[in-house]
C-alpha positions in Angstrom: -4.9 12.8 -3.8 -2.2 10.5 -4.4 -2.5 6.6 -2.8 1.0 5.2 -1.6 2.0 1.4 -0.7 4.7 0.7 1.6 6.3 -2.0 1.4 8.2 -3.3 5.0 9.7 -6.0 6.9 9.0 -6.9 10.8 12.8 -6.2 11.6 13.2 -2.9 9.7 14.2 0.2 11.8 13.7 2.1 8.7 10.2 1.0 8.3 9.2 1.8 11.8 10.8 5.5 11.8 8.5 6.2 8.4 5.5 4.5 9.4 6.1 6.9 12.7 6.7 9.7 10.3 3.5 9.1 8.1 0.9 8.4 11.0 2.0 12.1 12.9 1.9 13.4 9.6 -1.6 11.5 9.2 -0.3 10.3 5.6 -2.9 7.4 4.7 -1.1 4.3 3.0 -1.6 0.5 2.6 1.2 -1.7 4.2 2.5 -4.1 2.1 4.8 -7.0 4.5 7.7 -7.8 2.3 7.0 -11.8 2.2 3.4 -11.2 1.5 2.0 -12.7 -1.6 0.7 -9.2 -2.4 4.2 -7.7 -3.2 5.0 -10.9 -5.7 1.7 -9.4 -7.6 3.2 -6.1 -7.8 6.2 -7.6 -9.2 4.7 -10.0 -11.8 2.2 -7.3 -13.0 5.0 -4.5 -12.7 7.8 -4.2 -15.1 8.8 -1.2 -14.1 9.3 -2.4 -10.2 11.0 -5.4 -11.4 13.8 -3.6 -13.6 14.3 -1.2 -10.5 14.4 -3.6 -7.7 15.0 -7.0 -8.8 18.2 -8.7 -10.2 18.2 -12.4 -12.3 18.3 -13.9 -8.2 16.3 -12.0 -6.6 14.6 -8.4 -5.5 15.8 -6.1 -3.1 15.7 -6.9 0.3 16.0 -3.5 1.7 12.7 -1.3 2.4 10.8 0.6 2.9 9.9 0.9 -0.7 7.2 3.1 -1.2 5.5 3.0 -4.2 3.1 6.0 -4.9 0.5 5.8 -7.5 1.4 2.9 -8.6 3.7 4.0 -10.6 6.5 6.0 -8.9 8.8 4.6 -6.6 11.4 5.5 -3.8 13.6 3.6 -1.7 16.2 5.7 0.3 15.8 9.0 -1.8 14.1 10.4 2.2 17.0 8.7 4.6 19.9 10.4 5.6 21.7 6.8 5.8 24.8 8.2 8.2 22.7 9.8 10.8 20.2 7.4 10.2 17.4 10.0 10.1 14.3 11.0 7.4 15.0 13.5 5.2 12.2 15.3 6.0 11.5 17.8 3.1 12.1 14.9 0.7 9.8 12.7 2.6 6.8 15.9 2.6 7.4 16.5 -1.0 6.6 12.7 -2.0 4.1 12.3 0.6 2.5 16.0 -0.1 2.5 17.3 3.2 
């Protein structure tokens, strides 16, 4: 069974429509806030995170990231960003639902 992080931010409407998504889908994951000292772990220890989300000033501000495995990640692959809405077949095909 896969094991996915999400990472989010208080103020994200994104991040409140997916963890929506993933509890009525019953999708288990660990929450990772954005300014928590857990993320800058994942990024120190992460090479692959850094080169996809962070520049010479900074990483992405945008989430939800989810990060599945530890080793794959998406970021708005599931979001239909002109309606605003989850891509749902994308979302159950990372989430294997």
């Amino acid at each position: 069974m896969a094991r996915f992080k999400i990472v989010t931010r208080k103020d994200c409407e994104f991040c409140k429509k997916l963890k929506e998504w993933l509890a009525a889908n019953k999708v288990d994951y660990e929450e990772i806030d954005y300014h928590d000292e857990a993320l800058n772990a994942i990024i120190e220890k992460d090479e692959d995170f850094s080169t996809r989300f962070c520049d010479m000033s900074a990483c992405v501000d945008s989430t939800p990231i989810i990060i599945k495995d530890d080793k794959n990640y998406y970021y708005g692959e599931i979001w239909d960003f002109q309606t605003g809405t989850l891509r749902e077949e994308k979302a159950k095909r990372i989430f294997e639902v």
